[in-house]
C-alpha positions as CSV (number, residue, x, y, z in Angstrom):
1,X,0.0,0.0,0.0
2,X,1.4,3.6,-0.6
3,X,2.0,5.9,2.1
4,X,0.6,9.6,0.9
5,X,3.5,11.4,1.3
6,X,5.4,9.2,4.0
7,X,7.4,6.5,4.4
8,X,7.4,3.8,6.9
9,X,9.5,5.9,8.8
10,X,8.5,9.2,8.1
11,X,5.4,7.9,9.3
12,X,6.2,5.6,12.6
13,X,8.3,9.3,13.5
14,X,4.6,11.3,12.4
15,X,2.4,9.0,14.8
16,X,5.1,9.4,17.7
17,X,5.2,13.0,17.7
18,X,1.0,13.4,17.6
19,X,1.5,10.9,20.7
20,X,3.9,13.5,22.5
21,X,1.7,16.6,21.6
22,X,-1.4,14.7,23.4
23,X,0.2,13.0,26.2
24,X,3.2,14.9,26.7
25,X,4.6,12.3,29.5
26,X,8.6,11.9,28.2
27,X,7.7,8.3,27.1
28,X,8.2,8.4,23.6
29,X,10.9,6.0,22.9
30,X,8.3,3.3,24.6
31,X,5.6,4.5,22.3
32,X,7.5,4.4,19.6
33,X,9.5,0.8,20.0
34,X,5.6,-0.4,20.5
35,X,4.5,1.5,17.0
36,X,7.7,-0.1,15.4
37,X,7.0,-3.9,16.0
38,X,3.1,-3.8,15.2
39,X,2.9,-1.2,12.4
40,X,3.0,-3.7,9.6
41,X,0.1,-5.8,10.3
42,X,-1.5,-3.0,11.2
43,X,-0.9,-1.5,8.1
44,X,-1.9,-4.5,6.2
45,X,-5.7,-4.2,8.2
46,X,-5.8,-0.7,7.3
47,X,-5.0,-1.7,3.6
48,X,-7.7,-4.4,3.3
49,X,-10.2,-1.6,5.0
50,X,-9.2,0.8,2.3
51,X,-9.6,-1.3,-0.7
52,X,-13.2,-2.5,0.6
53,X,-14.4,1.4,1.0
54,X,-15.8,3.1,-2.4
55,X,-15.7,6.2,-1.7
56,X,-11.7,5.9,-1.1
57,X,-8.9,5.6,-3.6
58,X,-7.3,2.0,-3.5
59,X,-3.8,0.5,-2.2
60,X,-3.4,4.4,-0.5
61,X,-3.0,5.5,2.5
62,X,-3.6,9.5,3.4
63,X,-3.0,9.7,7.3
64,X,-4.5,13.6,6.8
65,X,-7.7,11.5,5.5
66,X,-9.3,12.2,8.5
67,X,-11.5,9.0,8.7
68,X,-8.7,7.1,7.7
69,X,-6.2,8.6,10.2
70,X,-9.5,7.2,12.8
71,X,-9.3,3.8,11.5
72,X,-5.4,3.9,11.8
73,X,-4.6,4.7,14.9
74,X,-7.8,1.7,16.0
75,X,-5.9,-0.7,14.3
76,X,-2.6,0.2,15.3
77,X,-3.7,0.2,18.9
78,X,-6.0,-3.3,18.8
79,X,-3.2,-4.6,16.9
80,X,-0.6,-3.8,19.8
81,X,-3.0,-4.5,22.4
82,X,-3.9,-8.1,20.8
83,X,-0.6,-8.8,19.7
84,X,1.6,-8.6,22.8
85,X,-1.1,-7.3,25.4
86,X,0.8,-4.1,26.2
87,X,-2.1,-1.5,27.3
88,X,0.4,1.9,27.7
89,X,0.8,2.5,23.4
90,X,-2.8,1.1,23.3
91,X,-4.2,3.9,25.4
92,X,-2.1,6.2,24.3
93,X,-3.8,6.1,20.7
94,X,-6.6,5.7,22.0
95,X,-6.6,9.4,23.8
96,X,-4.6,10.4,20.4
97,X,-8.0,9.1,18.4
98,X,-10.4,11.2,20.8
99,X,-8.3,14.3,20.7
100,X,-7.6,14.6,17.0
101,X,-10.9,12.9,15.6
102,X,-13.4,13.4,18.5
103,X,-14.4,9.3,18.5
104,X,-14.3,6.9,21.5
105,X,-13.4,4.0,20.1
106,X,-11.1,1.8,22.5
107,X,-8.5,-0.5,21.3
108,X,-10.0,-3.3,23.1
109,X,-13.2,-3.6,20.5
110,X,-13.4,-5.6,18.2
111,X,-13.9,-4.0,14.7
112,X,-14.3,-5.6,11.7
113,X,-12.4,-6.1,8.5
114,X,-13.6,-3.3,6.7
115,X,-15.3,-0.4,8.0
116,X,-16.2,3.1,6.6
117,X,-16.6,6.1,8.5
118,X,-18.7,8.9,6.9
119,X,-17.5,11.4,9.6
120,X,-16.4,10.6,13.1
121,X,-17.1,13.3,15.3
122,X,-18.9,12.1,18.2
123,X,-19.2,8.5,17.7
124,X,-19.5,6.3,20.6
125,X,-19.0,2.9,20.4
126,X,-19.3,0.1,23.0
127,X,-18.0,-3.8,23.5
128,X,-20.6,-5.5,21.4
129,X,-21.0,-7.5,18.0
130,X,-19.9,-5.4,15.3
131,X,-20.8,-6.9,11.6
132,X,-18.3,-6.6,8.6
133,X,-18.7,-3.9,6.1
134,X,-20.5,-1.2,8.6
135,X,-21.0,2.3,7.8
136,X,-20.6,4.9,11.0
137,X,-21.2,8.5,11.0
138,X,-20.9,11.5,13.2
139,X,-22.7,10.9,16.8
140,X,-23.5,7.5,16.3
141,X,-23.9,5.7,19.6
142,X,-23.4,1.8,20.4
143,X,-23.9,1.3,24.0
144,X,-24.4,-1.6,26.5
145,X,-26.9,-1.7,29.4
146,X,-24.8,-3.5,31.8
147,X,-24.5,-7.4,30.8
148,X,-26.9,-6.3,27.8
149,X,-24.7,-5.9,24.8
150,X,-25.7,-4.8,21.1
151,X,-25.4,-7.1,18.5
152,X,-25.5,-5.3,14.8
153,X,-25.0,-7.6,11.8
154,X,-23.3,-7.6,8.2
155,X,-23.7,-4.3,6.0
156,X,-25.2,-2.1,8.0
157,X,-25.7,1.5,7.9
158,X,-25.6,3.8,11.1
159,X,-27.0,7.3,9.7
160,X,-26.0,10.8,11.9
161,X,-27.3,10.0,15.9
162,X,-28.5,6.9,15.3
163,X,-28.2,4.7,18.2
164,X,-28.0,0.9,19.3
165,X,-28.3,0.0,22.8
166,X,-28.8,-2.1,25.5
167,X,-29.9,-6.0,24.3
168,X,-30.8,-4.5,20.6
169,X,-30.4,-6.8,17.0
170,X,-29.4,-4.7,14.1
171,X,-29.9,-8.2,11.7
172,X,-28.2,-7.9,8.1
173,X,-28.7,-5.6,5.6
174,X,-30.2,-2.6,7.8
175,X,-30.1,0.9,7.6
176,X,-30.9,2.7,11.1
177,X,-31.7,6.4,9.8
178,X,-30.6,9.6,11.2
179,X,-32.1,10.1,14.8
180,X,-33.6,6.7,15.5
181,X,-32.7,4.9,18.7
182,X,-32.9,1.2,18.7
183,X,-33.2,0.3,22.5
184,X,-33.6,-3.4,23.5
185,X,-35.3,-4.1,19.7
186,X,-34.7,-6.1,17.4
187,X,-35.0,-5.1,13.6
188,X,-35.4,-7.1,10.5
189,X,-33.4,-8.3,8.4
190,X,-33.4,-5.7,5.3
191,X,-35.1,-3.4,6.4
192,X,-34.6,1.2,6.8
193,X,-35.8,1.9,10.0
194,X,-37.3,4.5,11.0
195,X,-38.8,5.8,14.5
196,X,-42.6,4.9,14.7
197,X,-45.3,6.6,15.4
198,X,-45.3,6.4,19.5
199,X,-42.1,6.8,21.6
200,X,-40.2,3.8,21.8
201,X,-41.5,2.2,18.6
202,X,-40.2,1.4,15.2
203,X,-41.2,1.7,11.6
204,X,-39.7,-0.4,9.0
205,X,-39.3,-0.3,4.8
206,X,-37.6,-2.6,2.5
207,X,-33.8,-1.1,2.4
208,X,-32.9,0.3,-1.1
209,X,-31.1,-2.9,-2.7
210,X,-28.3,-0.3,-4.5
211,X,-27.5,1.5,-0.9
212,X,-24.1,-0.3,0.1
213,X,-22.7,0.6,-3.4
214,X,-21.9,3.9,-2.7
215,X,-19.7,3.0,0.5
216,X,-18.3,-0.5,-0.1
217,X,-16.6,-2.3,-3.5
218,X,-19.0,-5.5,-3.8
């Protein structure tokens, strides 16, 4: 994958200095040892969420992308969290992810393959099932309800302030629109949800069978 104007290097030394301008603690030789060893496969996660995304140009890699500097630095962090279980660098991008791009996303979640984010101020996102080839956008919350944990399926799309919480079933193929709040429901497969009539309650339409073209390469 090409590196937009870096190198490996050039960019390992980029990631270390954002690190020191948000947590300014003298550790950066840690950080950066840690951003070293895991870069690579982390790289080669980013790369396959690149190439799945439509509305991104393929086999590169623009760390001022915004949303793809977001899906970077969660990567890079699950991947040196999962890989040697080290939580300081893991943290570290974490704070780095809410202070540049305004998401709380923690390296501990697991994400899926490929992912697109429309814009990611604001998004929230819990422990909890997360499908392959998910569209997020800006204030989108995933929360549990103590041991109640969402569970959102393949190819689903999360319009602005949407949410999914507590025991709620996104199923396949659904499109939760802007404003709706699925709490402790279930919705069908297929289907664009909307909010119902009376608090609480949904509505639901066939989804548009063309939708996930304009986010994902099929």
């Amino acid at each position: 994958m090409k590196l937009r104007d870096h190198t490996r290097q050039s960019l390992i030394a980029y990631t270390t200095a954002q690190c020191a301008a948000v947590v300014p603690d003298g550790r950066e030789a840690a950080f950066r040892g840690a951003v070293e060893a895991h870069i690579d496969e982390a790289l080669e996660r980013l790369h396959r969420c690149i190439n799945g995304c439509a509305p991104w140009r393929p086999d590169e890699f623009n760390v001022l992308q915004s949303s793809q500097h977001t899906i970077y630095l969660y990567y890079l962090a699950n991947t040196i969290w999962t890989r040697s279980g080290d939580t300081e660098a893991p943290t570290r991008l974490f704070l780095m992810n809410k202070a540049f791009n305004g998401i709380d996303l923690f390296y501990e979640i697991a994400m899926p393959e490929v992912f697109y984010i429309g814009h990611s101020v604001g998004i929230v996102l819990a422990k909890a099932t997360y499908g392959n080839q998910l569209v997020l956008y800006q204030g989108v919350n995933v929360g549990r309800h103590k041991d109640q944990i969402p569970a959102i399926g393949d190819r689903v799309v999360l319009y602005p302030y949407s949410s999914v919480v507590g025991r709620a079933v996104v199923e396949d193929d659904c499109v939760i629109s802007q404003g709706v709040r699925v709490i402790n429901k279930r919705t069908p497969k297929g289907s664009l949800v909307f909010a119902g009539d009376k608090a609480g309650e949904l509505s639901f339409r066939p989804r548009p069978d063309d939708l996930l073209k304009e986010y994902f390469r099929l």
